[in-house]
PDB file of N, CA, C and O in Angstrom, chain B, residues numbered from 101:
ATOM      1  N   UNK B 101       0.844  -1.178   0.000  1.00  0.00           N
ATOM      2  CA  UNK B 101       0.000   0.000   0.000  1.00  0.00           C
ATOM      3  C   UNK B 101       0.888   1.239   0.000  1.00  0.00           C
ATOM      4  O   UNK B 101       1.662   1.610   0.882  1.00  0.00           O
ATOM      5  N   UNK B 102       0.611   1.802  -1.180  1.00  0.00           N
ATOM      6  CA  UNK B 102       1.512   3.228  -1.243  1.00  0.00           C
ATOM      7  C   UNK B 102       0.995   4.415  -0.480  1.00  0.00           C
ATOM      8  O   UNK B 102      -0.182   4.715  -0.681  1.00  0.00           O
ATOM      9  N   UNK B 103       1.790   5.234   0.479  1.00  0.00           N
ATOM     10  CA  UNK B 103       1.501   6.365   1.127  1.00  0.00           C
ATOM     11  C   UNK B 103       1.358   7.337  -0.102  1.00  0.00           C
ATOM     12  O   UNK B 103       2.088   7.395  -1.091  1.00  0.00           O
ATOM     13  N   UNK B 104       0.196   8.121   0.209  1.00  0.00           N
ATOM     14  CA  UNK B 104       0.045   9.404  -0.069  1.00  0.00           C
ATOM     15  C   UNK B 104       0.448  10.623   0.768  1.00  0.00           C
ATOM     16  O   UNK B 104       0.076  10.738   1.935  1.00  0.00           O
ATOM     17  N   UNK B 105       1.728  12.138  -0.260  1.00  0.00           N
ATOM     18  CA  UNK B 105       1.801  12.714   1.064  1.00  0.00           C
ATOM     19  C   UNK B 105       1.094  13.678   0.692  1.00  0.00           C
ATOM     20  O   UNK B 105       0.745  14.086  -0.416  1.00  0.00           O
ATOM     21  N   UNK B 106       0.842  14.135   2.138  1.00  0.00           N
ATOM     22  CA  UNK B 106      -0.413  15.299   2.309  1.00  0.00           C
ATOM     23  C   UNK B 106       0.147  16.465   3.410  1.00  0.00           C
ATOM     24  O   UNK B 106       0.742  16.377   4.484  1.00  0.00           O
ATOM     25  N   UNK B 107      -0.164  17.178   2.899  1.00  0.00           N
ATOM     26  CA  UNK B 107       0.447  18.666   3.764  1.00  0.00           C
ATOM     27  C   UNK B 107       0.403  18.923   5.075  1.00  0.00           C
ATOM     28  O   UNK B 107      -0.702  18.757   5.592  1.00  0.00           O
ATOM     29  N   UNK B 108       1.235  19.263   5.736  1.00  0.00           N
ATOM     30  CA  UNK B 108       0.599  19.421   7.627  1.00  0.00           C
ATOM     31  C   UNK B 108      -0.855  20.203   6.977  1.00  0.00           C
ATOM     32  O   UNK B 108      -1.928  19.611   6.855  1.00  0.00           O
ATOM     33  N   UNK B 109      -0.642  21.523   6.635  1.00  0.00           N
ATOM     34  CA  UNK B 109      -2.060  22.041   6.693  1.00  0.00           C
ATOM     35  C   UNK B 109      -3.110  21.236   6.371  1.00  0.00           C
ATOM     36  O   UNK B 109      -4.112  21.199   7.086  1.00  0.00           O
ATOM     37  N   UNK B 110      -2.948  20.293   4.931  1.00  0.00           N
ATOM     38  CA  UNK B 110      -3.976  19.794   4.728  1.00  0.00           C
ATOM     39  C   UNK B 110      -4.802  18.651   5.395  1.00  0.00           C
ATOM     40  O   UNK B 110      -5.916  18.288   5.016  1.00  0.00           O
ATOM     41  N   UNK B 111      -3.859  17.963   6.794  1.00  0.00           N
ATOM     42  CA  UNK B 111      -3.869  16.845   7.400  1.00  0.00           C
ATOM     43  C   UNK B 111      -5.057  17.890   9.079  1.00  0.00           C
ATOM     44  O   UNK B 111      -6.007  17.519   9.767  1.00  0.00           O
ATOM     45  N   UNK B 112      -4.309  19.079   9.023  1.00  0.00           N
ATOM     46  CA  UNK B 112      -5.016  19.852  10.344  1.00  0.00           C
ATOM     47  C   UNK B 112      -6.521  19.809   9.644  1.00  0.00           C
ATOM     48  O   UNK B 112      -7.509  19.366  10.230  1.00  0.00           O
ATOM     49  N   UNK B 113      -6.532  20.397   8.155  1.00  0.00           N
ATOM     50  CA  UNK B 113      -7.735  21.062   7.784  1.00  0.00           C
ATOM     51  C   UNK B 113      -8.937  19.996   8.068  1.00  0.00           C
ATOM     52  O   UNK B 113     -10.073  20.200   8.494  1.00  0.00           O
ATOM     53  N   UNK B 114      -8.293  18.794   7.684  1.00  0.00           N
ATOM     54  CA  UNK B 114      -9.361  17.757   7.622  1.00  0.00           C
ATOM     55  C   UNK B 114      -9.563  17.351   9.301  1.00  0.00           C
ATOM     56  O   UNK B 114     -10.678  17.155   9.785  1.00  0.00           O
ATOM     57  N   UNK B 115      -8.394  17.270  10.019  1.00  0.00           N
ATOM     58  CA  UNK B 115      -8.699  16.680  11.242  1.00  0.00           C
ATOM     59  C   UNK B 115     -10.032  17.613  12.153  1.00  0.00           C
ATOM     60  O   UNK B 115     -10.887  17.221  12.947  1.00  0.00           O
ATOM     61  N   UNK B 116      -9.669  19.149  11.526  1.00  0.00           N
ATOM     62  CA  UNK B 116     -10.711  19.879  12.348  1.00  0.00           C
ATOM     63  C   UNK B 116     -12.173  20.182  11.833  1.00  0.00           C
ATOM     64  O   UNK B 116     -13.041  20.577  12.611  1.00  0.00           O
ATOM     65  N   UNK B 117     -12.373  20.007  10.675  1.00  0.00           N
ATOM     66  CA  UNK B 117     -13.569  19.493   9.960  1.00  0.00           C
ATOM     67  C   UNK B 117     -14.468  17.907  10.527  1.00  0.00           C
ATOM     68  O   UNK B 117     -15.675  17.666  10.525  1.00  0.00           O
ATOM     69  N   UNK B 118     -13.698  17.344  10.817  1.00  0.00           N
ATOM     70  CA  UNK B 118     -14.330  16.195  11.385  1.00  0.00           C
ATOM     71  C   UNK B 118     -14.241  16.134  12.523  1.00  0.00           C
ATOM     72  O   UNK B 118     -14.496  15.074  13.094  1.00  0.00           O
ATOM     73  N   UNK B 119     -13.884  17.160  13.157  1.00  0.00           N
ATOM     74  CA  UNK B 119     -13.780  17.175  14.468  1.00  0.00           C
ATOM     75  C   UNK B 119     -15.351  17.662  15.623  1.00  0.00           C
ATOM     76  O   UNK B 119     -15.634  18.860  15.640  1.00  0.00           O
ATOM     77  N   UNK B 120     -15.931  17.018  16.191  1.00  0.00           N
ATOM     78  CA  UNK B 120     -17.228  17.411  16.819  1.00  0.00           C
ATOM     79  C   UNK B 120     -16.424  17.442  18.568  1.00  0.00           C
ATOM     80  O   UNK B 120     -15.834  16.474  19.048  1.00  0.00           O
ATOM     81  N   UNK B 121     -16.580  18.580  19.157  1.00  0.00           N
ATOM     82  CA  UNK B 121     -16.516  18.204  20.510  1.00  0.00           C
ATOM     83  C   UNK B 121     -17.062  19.734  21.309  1.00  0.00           C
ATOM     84  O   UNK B 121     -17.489  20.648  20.603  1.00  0.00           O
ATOM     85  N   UNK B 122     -17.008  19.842  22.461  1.00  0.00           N
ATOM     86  CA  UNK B 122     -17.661  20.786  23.681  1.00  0.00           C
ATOM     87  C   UNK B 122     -16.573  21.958  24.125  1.00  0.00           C
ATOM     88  O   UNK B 122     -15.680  21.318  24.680  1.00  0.00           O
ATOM     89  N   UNK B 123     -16.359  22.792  24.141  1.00  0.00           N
ATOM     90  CA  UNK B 123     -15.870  23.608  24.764  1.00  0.00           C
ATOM     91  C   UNK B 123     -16.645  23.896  26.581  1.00  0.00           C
ATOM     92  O   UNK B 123     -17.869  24.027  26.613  1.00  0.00           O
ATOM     93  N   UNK B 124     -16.047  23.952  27.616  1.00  0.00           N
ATOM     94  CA  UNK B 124     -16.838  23.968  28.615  1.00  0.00           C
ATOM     95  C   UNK B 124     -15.402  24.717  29.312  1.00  0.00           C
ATOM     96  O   UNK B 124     -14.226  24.353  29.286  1.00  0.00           O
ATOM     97  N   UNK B 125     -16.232  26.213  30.087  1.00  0.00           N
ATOM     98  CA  UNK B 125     -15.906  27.484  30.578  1.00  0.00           C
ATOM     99  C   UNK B 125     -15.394  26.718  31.836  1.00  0.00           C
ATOM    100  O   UNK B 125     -15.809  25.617  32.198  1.00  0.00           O
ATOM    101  N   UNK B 126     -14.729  27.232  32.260  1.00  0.00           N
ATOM    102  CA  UNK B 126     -14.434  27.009  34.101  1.00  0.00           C
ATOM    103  C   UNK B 126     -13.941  28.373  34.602  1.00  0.00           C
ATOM    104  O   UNK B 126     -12.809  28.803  34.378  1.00  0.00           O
ATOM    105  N   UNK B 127     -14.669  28.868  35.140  1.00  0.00           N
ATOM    106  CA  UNK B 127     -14.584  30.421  35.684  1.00  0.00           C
ATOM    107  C   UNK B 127     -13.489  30.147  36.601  1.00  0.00           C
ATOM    108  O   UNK B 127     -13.502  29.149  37.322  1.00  0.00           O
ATOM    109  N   UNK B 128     -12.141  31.353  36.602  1.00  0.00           N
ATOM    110  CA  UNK B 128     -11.414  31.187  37.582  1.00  0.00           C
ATOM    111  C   UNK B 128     -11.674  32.510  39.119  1.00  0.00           C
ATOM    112  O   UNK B 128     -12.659  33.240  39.232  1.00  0.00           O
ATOM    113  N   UNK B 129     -10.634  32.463  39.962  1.00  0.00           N
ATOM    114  CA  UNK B 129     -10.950  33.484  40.860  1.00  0.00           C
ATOM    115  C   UNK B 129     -10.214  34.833  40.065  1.00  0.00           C
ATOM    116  O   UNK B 129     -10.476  35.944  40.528  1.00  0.00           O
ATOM    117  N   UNK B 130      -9.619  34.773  39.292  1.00  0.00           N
ATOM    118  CA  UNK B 130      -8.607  36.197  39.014  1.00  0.00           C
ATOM    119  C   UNK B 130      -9.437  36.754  37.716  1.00  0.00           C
ATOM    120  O   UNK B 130      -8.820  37.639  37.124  1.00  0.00           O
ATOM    121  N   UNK B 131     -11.128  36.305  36.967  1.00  0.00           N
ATOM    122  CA  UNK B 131     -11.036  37.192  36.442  1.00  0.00           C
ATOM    123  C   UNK B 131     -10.972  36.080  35.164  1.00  0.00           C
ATOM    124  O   UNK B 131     -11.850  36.033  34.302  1.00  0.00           O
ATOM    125  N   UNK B 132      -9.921  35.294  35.184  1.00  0.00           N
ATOM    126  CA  UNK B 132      -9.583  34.374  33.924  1.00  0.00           C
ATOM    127  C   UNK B 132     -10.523  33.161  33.573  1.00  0.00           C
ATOM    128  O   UNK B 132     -11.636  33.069  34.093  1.00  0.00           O
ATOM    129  N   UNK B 133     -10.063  32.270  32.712  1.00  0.00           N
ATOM    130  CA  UNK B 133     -11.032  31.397  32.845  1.00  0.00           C
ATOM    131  C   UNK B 133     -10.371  30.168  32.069  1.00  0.00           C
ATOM    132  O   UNK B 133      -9.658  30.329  31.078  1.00  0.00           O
ATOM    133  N   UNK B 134     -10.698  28.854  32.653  1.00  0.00           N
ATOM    134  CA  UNK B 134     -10.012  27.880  32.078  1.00  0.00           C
ATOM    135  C   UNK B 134     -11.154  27.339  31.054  1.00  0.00           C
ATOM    136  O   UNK B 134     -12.285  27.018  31.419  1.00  0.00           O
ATOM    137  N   UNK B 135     -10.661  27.286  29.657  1.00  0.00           N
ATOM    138  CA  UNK B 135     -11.310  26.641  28.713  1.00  0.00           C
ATOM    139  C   UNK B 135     -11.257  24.902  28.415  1.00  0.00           C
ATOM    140  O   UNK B 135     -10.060  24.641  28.534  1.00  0.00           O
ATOM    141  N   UNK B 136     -11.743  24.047  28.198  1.00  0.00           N
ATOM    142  CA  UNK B 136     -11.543  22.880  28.773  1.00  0.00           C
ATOM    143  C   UNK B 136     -12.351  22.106  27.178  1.00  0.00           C
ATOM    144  O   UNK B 136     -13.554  22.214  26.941  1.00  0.00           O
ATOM    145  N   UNK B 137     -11.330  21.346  26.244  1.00  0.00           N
ATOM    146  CA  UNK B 137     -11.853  20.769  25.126  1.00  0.00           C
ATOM    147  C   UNK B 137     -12.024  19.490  25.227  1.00  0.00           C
ATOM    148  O   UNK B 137     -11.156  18.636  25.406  1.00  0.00           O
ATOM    149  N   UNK B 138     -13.666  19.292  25.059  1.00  0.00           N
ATOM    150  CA  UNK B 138     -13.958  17.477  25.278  1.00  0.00           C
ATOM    151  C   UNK B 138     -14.866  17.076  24.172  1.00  0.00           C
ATOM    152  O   UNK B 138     -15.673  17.804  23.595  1.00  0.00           O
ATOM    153  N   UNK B 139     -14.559  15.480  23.897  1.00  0.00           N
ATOM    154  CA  UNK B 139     -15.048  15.113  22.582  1.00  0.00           C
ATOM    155  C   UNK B 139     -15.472  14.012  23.251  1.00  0.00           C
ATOM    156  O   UNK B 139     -14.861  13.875  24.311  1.00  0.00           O
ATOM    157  N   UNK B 140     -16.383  13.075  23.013  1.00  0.00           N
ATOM    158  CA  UNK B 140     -17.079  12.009  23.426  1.00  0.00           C
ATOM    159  C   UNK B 140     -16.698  11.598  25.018  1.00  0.00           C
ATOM    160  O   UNK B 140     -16.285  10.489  25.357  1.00  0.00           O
ATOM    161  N   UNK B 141     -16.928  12.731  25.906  1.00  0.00           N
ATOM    162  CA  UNK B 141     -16.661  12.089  27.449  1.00  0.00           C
ATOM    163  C   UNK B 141     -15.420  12.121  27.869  1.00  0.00           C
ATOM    164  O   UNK B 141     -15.039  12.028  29.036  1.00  0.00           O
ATOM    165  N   UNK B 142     -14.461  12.321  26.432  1.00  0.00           N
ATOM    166  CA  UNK B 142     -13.285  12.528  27.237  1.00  0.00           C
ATOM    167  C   UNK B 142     -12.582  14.268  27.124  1.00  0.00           C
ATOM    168  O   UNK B 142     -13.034  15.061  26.298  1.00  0.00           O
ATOM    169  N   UNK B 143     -11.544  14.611  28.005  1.00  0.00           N
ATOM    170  CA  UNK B 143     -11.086  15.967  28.002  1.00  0.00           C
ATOM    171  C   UNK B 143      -9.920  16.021  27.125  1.00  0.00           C
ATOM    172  O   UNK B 143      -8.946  15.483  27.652  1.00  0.00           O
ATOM    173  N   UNK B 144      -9.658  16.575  25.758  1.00  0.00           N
ATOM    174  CA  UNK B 144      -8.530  16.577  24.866  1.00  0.00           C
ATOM    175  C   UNK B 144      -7.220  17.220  25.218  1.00  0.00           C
ATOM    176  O   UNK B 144      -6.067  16.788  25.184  1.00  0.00           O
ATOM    177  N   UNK B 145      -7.871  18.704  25.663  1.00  0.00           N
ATOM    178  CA  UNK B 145      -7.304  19.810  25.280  1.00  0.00           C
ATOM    179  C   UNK B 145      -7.844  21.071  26.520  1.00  0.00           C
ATOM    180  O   UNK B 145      -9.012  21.343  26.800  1.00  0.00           O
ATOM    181  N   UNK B 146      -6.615  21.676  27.094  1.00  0.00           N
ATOM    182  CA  UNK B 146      -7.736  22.874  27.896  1.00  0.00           C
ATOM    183  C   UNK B 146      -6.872  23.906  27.870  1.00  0.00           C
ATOM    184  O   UNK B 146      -5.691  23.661  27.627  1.00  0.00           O
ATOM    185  N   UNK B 147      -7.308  25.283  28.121  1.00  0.00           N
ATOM    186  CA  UNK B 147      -6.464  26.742  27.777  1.00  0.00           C
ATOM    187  C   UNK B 147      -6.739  27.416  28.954  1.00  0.00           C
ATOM    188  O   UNK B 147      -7.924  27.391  29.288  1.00  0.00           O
ATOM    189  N   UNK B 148      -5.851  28.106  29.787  1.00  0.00           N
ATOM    190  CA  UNK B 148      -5.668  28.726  31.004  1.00  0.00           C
ATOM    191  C   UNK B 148      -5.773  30.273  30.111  1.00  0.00           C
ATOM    192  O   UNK B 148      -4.712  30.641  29.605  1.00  0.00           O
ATOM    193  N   UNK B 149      -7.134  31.268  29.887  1.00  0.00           N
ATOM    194  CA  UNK B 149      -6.658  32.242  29.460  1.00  0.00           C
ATOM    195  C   UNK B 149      -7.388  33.580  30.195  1.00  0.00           C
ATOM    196  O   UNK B 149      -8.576  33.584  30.519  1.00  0.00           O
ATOM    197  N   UNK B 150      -6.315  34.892  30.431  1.00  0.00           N
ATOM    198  CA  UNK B 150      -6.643  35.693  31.008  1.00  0.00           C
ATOM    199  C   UNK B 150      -7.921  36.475  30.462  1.00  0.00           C
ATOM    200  O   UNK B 150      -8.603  36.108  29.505  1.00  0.00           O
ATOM    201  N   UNK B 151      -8.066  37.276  31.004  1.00  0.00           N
ATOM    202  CA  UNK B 151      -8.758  38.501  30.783  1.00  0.00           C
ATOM    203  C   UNK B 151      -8.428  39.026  29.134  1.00  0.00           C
ATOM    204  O   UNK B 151      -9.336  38.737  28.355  1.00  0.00           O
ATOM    205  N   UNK B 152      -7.931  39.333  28.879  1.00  0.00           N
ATOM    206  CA  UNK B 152      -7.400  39.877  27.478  1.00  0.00           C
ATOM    207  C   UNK B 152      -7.752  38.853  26.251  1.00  0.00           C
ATOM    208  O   UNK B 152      -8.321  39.149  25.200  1.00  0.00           O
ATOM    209  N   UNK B 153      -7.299  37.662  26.628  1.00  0.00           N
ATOM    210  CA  UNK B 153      -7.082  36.084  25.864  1.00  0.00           C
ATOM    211  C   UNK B 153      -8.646  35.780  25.714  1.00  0.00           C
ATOM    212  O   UNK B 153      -9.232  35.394  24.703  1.00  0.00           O
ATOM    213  N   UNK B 154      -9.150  36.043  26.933  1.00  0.00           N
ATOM    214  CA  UNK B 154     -10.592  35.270  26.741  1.00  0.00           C
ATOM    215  C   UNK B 154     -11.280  36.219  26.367  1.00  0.00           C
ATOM    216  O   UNK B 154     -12.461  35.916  26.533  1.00  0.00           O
ATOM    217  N   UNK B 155     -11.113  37.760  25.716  1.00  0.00           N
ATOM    218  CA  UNK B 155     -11.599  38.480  24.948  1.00  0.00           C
ATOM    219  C   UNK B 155     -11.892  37.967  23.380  1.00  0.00           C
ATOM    220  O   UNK B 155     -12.887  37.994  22.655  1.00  0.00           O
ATOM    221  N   UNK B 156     -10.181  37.366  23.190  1.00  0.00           N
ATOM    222  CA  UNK B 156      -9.420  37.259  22.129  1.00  0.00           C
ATOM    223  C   UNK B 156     -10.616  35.818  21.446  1.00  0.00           C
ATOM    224  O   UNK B 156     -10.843  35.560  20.264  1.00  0.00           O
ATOM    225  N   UNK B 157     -11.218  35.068  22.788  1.00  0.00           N
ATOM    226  CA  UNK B 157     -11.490  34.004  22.603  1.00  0.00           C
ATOM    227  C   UNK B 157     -12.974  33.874  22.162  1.00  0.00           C
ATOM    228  O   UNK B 157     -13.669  32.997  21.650  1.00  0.00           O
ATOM    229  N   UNK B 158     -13.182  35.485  22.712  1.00  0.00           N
ATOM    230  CA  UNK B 158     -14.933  35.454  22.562  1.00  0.00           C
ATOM    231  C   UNK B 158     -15.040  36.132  21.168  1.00  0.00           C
ATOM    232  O   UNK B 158     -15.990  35.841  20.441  1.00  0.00           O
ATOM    233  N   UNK B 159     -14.145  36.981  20.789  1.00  0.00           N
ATOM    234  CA  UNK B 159     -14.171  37.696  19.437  1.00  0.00           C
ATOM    235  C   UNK B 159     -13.820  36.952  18.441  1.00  0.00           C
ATOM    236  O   UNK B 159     -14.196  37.410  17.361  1.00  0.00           O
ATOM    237  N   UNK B 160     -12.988  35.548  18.359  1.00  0.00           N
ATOM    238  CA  UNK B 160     -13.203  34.551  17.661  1.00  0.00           C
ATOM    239  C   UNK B 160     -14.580  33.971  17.305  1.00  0.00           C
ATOM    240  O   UNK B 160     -15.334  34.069  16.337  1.00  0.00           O
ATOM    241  N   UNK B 161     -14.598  33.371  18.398  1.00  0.00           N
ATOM    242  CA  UNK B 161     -16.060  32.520  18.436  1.00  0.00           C
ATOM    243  C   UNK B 161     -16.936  33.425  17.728  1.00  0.00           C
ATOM    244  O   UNK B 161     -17.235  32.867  16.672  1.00  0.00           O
ATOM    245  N   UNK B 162     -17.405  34.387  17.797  1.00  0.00           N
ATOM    246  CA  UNK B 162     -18.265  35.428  17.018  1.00  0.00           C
ATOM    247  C   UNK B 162     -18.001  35.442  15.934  1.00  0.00           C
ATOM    248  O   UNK B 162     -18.815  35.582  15.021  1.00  0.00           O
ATOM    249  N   UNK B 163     -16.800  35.298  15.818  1.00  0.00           N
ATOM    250  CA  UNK B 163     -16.529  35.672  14.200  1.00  0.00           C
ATOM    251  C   UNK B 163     -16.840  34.468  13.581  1.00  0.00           C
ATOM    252  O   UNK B 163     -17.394  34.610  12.490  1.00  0.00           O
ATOM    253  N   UNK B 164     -16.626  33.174  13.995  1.00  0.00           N
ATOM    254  CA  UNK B 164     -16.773  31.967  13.400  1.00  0.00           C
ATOM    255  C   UNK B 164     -18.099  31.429  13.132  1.00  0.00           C
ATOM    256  O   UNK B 164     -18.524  30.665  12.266  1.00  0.00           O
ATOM    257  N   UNK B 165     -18.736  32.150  14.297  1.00  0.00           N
ATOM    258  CA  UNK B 165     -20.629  32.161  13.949  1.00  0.00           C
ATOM    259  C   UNK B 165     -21.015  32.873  13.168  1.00  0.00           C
ATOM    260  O   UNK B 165     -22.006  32.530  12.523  1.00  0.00           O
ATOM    261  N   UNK B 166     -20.499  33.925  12.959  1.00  0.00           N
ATOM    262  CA  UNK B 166     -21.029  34.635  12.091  1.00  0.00           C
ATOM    263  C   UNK B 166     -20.786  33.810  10.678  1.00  0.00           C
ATOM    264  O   UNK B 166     -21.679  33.723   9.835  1.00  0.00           O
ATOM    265  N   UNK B 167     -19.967  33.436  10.576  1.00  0.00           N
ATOM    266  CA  UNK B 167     -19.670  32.520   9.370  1.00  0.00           C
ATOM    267  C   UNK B 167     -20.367  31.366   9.016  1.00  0.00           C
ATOM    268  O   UNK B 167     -20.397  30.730   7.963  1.00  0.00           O
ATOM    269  N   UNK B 168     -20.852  31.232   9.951  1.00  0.00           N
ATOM    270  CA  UNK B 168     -21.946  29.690   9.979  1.00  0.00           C
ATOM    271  C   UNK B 168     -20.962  28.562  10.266  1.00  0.00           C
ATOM    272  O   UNK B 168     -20.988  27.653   9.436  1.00  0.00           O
ATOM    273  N   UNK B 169     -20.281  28.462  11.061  1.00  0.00           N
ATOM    274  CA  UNK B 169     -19.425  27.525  11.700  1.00  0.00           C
ATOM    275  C   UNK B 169     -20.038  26.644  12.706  1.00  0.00           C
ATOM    276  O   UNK B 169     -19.624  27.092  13.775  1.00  0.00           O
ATOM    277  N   UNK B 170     -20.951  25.433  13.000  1.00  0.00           N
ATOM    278  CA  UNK B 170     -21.439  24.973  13.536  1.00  0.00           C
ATOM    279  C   UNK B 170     -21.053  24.921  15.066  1.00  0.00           C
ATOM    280  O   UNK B 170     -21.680  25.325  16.045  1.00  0.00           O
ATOM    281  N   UNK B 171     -19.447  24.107  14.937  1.00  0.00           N
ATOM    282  CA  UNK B 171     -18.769  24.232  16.333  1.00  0.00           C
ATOM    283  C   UNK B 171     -17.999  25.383  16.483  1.00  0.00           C
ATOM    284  O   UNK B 171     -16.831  25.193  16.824  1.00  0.00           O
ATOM    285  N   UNK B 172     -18.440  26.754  16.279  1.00  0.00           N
ATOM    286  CA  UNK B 172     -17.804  28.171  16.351  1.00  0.00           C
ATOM    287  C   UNK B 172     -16.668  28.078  17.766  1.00  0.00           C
ATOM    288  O   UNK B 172     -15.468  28.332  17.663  1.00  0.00           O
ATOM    289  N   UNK B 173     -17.391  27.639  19.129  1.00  0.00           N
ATOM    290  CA  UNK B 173     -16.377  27.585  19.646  1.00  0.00           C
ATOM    291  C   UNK B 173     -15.030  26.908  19.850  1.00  0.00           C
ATOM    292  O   UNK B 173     -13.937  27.231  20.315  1.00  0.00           O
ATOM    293  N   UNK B 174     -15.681  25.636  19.205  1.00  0.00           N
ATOM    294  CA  UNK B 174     -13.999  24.583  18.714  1.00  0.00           C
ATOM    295  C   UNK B 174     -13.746  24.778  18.391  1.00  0.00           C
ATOM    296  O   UNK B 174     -12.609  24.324  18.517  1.00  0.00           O
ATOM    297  N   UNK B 175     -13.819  25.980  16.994  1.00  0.00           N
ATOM    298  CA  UNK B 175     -12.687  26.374  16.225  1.00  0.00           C
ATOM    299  C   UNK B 175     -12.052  27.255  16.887  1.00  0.00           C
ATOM    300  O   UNK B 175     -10.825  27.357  16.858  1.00  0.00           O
ATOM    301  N   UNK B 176     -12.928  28.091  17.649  1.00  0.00           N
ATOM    302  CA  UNK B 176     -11.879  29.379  18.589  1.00  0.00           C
ATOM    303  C   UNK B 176     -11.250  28.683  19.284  1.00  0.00           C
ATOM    304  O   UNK B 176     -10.223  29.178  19.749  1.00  0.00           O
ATOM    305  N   UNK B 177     -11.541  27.474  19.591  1.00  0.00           N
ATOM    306  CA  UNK B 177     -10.408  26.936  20.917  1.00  0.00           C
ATOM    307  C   UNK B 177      -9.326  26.210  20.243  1.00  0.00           C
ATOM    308  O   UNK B 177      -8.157  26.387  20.586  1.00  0.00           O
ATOM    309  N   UNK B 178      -9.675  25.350  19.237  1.00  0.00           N
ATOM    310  CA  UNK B 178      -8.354  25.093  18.259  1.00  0.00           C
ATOM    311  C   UNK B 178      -7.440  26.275  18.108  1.00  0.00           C
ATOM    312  O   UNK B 178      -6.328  26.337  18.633  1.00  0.00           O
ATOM    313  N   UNK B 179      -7.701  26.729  17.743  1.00  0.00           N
ATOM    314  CA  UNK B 179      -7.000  28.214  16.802  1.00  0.00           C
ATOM    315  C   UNK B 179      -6.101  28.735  18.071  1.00  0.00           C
ATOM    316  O   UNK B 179      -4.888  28.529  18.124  1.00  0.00           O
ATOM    317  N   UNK B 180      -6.804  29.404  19.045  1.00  0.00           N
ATOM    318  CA  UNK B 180      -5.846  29.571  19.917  1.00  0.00           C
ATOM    319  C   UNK B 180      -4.796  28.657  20.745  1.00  0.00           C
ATOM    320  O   UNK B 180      -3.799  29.038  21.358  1.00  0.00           O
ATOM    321  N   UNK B 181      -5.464  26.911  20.539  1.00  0.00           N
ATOM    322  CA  UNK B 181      -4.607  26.507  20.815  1.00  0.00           C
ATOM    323  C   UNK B 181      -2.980  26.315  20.219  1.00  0.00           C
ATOM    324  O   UNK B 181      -1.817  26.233  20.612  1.00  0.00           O
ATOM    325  N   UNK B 182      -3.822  26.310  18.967  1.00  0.00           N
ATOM    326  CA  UNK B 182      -2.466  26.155  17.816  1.00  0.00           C
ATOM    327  C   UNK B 182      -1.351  27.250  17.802  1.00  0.00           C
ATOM    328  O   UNK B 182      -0.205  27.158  17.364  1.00  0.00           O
ATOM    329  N   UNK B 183      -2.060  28.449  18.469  1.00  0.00           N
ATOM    330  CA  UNK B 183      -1.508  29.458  18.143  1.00  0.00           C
ATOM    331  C   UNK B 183       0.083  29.517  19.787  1.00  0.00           C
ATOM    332  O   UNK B 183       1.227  29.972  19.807  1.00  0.00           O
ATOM    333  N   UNK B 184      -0.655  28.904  20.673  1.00  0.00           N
ATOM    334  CA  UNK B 184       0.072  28.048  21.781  1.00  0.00           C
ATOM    335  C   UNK B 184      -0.132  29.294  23.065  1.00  0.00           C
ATOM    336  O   UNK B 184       0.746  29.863  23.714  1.00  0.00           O
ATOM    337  N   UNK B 185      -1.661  29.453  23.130  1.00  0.00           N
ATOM    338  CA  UNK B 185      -2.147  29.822  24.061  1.00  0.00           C
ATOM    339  C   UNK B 185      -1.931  29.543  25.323  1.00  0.00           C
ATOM    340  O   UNK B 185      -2.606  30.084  26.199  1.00  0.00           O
TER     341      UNK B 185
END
């Protein structure tokens, strides 16, 4: 069986297209808030982000709805993760 090669981008693009999972808030005491990424029961991925960040995080998400992005907030939480939030 011969490998096909395929681009990092094009390997992310698809992984996050098929990707279905929950974003779930965890309010901290300072103001911040821990973002917490889960896909069938389990926890993937989570982002410790301040005040500023979780601006950064809500002005995503908006933007991605506005687009008709189903999981608007998985993509904001990808994105910043990638970005190494």
């Amino acid at each position: 069986m011969a490998l096909i090669p395929v681009s990092l981008q094009q390997a992310c693009d698809a992984a996050s297209e098929s990707f279905s999972g929950e974003v779930i808030q965890q309010p901290c005491d300072s103001g911040a808030m821990w973002l917490e990424l889960w896909q069938h029961g389990h926890k993937m991925d989570e982002l410790y982000l301040d005040q500023d960040m979780l601006e950064v995080f809500i002005n995503l998400e908006a933007y991605y709805r506005q687009q008709g992005i189903d999981n608007s907030a998985v993509y904001a939480f990808q994105k910043l993760s990638d970005a190494g939030c």
